[in-house]
C-alpha positions as a Python dict, from the first residue, in 0.01 Angstrom:
ca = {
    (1, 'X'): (0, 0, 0),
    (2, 'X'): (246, -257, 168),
    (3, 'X'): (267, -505, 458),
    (4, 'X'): (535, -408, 628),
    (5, 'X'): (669, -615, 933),
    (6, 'X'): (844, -385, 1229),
    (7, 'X'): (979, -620, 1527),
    (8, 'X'): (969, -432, 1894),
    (9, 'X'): (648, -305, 1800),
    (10, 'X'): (581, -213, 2177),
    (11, 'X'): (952, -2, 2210),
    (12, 'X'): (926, 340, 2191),
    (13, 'X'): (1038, 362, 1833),
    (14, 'X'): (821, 98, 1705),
    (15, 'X'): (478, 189, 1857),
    (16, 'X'): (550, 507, 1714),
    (17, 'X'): (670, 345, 1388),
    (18, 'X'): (382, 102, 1342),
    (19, 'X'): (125, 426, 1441),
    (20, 'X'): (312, 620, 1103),
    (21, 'X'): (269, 325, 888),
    (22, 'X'): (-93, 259, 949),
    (23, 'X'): (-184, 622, 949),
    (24, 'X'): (-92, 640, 556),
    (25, 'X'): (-257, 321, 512),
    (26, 'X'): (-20, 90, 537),
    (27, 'X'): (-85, -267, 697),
    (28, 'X'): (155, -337, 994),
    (29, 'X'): (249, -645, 1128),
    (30, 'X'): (337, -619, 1467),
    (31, 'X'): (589, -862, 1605),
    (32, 'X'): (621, -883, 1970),
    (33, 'X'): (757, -1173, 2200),
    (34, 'X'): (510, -1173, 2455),
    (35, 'X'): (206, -1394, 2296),
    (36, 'X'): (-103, -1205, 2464),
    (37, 'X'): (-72, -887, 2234),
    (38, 'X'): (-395, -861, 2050),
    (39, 'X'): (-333, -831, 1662),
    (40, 'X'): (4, -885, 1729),
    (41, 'X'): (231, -1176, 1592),
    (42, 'X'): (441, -1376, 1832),
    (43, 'X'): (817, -1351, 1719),
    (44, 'X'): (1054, -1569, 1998),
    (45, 'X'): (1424, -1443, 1815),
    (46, 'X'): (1555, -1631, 2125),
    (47, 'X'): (1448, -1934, 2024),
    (48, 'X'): (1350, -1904, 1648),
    (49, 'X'): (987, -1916, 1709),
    (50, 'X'): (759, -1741, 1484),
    (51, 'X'): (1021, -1567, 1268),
    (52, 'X'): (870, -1779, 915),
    (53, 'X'): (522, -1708, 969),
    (54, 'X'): (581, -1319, 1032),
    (55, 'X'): (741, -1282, 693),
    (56, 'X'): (452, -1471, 500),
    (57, 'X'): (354, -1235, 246),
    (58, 'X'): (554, -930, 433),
    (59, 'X'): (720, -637, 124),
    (60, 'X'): (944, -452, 400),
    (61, 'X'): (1064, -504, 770),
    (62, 'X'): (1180, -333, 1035),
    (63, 'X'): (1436, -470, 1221),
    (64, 'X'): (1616, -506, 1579),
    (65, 'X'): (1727, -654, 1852),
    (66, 'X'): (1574, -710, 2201),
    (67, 'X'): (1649, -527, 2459),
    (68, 'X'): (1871, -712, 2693),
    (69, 'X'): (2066, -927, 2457),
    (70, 'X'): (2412, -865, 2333),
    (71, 'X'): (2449, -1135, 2034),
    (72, 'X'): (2206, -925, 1800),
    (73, 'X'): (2406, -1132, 1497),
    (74, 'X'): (2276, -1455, 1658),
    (75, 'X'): (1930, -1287, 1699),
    (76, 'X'): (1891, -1129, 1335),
    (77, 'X'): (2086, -1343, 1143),
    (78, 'X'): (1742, -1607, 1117),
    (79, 'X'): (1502, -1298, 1065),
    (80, 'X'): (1758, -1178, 761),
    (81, 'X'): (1752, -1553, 572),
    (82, 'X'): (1356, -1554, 640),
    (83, 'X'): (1343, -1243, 455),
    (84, 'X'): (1541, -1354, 152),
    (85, 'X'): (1339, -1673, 144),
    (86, 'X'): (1019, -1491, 159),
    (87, 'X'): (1136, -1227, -104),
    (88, 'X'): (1100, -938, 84),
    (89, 'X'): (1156, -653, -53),
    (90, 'X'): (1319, -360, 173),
    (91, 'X'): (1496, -423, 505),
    (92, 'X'): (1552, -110, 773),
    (93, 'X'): (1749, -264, 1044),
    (94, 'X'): (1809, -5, 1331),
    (95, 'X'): (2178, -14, 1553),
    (96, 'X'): (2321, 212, 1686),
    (97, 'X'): (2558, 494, 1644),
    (98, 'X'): (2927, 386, 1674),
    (99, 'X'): (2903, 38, 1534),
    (100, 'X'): (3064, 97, 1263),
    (101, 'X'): (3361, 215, 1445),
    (102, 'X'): (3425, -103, 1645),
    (103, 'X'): (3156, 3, 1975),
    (104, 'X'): (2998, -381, 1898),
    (105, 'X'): (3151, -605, 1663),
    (106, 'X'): (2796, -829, 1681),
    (107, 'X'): (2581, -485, 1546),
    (108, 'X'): (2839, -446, 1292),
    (109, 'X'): (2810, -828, 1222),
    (110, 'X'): (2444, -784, 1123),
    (111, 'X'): (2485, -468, 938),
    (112, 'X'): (2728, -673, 716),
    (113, 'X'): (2468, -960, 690),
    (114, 'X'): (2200, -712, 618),
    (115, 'X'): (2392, -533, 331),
    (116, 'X'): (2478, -884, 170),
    (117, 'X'): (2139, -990, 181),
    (118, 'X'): (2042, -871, -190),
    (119, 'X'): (1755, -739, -42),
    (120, 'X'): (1704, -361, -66),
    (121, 'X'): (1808, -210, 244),
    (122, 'X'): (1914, 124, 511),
    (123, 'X'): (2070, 65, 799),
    (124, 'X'): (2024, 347, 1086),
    (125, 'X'): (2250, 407, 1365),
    (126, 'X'): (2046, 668, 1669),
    (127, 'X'): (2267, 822, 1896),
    (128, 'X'): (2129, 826, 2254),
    (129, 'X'): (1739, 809, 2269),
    (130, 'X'): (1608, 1117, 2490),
    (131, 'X'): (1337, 870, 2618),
    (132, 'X'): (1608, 732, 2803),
    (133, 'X'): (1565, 994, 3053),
    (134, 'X'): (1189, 925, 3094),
    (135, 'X'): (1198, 556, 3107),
    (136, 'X'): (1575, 415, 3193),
    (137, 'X'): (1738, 730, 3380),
    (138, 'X'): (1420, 781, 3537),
    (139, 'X'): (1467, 610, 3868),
    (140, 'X'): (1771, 903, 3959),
    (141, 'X'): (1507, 1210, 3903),
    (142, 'X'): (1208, 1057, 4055),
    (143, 'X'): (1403, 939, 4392),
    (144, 'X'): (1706, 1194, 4367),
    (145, 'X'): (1617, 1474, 4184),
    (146, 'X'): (1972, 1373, 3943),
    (147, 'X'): (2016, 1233, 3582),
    (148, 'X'): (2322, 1001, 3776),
    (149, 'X'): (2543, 889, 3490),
    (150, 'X'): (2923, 837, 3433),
    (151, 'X'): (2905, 1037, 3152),
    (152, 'X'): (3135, 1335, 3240),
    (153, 'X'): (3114, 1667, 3053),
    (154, 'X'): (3066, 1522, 2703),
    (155, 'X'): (2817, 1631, 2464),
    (156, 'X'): (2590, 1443, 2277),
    (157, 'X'): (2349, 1480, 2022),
    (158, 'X'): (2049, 1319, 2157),
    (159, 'X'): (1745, 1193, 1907),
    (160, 'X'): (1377, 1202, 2014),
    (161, 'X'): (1289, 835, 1924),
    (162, 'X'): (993, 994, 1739),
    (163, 'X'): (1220, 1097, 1497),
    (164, 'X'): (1370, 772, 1471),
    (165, 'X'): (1036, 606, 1384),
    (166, 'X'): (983, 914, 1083),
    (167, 'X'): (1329, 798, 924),
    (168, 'X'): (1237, 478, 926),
    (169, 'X'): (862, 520, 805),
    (170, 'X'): (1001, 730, 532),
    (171, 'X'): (1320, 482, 439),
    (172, 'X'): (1066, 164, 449),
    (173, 'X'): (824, 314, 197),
    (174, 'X'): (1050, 477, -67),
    (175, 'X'): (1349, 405, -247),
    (176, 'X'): (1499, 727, -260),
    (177, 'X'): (1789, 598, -22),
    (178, 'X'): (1833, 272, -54),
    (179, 'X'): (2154, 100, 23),
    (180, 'X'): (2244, 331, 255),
    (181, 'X'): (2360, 395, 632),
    (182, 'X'): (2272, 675, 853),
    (183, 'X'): (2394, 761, 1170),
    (184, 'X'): (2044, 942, 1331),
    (185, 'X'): (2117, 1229, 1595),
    (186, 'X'): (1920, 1588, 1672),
    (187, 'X'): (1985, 1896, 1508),
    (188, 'X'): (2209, 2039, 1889),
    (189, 'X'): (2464, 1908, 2102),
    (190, 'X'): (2418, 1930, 2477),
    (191, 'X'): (2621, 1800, 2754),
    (192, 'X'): (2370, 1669, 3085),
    (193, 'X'): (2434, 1959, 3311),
    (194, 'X'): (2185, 2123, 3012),
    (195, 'X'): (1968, 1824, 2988),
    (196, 'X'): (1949, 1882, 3375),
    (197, 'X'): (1847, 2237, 3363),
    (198, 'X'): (1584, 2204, 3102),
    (199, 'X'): (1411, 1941, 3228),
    (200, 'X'): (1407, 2130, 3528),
    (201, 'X'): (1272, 2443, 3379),
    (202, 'X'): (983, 2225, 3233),
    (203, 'X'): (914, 2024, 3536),
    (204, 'X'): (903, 2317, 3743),
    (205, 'X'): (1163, 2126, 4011),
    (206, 'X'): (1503, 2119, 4052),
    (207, 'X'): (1684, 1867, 3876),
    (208, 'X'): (2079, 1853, 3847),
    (209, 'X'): (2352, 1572, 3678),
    (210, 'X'): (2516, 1372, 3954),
    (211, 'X'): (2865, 1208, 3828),
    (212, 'X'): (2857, 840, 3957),
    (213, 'X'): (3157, 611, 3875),
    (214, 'X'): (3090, 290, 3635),
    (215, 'X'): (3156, 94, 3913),
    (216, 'X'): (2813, 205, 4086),
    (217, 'X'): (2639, 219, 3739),
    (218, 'X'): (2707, -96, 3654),
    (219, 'X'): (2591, -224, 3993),
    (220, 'X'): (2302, -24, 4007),
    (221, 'X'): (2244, -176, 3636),
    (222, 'X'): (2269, -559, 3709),
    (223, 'X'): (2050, -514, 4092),
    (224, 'X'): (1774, -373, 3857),
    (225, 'X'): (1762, -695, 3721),
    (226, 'X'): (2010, -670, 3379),
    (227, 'X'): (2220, -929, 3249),
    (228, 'X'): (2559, -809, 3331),
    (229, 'X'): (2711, -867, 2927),
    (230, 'X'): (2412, -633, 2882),
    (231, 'X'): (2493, -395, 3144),
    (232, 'X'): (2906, -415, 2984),
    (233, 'X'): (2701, -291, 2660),
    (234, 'X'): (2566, -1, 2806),
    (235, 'X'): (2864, 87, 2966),
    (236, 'X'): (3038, 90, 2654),
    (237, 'X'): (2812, 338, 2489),
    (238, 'X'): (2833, 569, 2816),
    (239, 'X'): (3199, 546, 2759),
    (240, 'X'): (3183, 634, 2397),
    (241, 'X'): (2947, 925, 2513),
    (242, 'X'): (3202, 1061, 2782),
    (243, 'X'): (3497, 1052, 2525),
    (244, 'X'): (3307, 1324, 2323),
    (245, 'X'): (3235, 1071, 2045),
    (246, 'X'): (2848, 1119, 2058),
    (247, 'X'): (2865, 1493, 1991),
    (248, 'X'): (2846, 1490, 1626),
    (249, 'X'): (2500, 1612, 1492),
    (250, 'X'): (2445, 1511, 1154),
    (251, 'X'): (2148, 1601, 894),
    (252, 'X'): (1958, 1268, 850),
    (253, 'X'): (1669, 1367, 994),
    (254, 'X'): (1587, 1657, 763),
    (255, 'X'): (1719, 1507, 476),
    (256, 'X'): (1490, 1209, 530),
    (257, 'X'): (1241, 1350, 625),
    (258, 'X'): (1239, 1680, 524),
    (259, 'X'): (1141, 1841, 855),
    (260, 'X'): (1447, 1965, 1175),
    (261, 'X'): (1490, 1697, 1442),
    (262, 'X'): (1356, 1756, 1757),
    (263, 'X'): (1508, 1976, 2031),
    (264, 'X'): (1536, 1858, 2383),
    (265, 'X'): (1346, 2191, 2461),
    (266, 'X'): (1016, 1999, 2252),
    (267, 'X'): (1138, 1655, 2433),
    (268, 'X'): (1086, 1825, 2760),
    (269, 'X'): (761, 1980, 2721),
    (270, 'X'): (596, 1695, 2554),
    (271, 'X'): (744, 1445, 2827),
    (272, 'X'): (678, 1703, 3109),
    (273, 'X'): (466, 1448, 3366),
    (274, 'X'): (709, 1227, 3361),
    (275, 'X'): (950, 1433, 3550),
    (276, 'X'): (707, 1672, 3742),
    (277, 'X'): (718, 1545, 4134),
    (278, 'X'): (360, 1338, 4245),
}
């Protein structure tokens, strides 16, 4: 069995990660930045803080960036050098789906790092996380009864972040793929008028996608409190989204894990009181 280190442990893909690990017997090392977390390590990758000590005696890591924060190289580039110092063994760093195209030169940055590390390593690249809907776009349903996006008409493959952490469980304990990227999506491509009606069909409410302009979502973004280089960021992957660039579906999931991606159908139902009116 291993010690494997998986940063974000409290995001929805690395709770979920850190619960896969441990349930095969693996030891995880949770690294969070807020210090109170019981059995949790403290990891600052603003300021440096408690990126050595995490690695101590760590065989593979799981790595990404806050959310938040834009200069991910700046972030990562530490926790990749601790690694090689510590000789760990197998590094699955986790981007996002575009990078590689240009979307962020700093994700692409750290892939590069990452891959010249001479450690073992996958890189995976998610397309949109259908969580978003339960946690970020969340605000629009609950108050509006509207997923309110500038996203247009596009289609995108969204990923059930569950299935993110089961590509990453499986890439951080064997071999099999090493040295390898993977751009991460669902098995269907669905455009958020669908998203819309199938939440609404589970919820048992009527919920519709509102258009907004990127004008009034990048407002909304910064008055709830983001940094506006952050809320540019997320712009940028709504924009890649409405250009039909997230509609790709691809077969990592399977092939890594040897089981279909989730459908949004399964999202929905599983995530149902989150959307049902209280």
């Amino acid at each position: 069995m291993k010690t494997i280190l998986v940063l974000g442990a409290n995001g929805s893909v690395g709770s979920e990660l850190s619960r896969l690990l441990e349930q095969v017997g693996h030891t995880v090392r949770r690294a969070t930045s807020r210090s109170s977390d019981a059995g949790a390590v403290h990891v600052n990758l603003l300021s440096g803080d408690g990126i050595a000590n995490a690695m101590h005696g760590v065989d593979a890591a799981f790595l990404l960036s806050p959310t938040g924060h834009v200069n991910v190289d700046e972030l990562l580039s530490p926790v990749v050098e601790q690694a090689r110092e510590h000789g760990v063994q197998k590094l699955v760093l986790m981007t996002a789906i575009g990078v590689d195209s240009g979307l962020s030169v700093p994700m692409r940055t750290v892939e590069r790092e990452v891959e010249a590390s001479g450690i073992a390593w996958n890189v995976i690249r998610p397309n949109s996380f259908m969580q978003n809907l339960s946690s970020y776009w969340l605000h629009g349903i609950a108050h509006a009864d509207a997923i309110m996006l500038p996203a247009g008409t596009a289609k995108g493959s969204f990923i059930d972040a569950r299935d993110i952490a089961s590509v990453a469980a499986a890439l951080l304990q064997h071999n099999t793929f090493d040295n390898r990227a993977f751009d991460l999506t669902g098995g269907e491509a669905l455009d958020y008028d669908t998203v819309a009606q199938l939440l609404s069909v589970e919820s048992c409410r009527a919920i519709r996608y509102q258009e907004i302009s990127r004008d009034d979502m990048r407002a909304g973004l910064i008055g709830a409190g983001l940094p506006e280089p952050y809320a540019d960021f997320i712009l940028l992957t709504l924009d890649y989204f409405k250009r039909g660039e997230a509609e790709r579906v691809t077969d990592a999931v399977p092939l890594i894990t040897g089981r279909s991606a989730r459908t949004m159908t399964a999202y929905a139902k599983d995530y149902r009181d989150a959307f049902v009116r209280s």
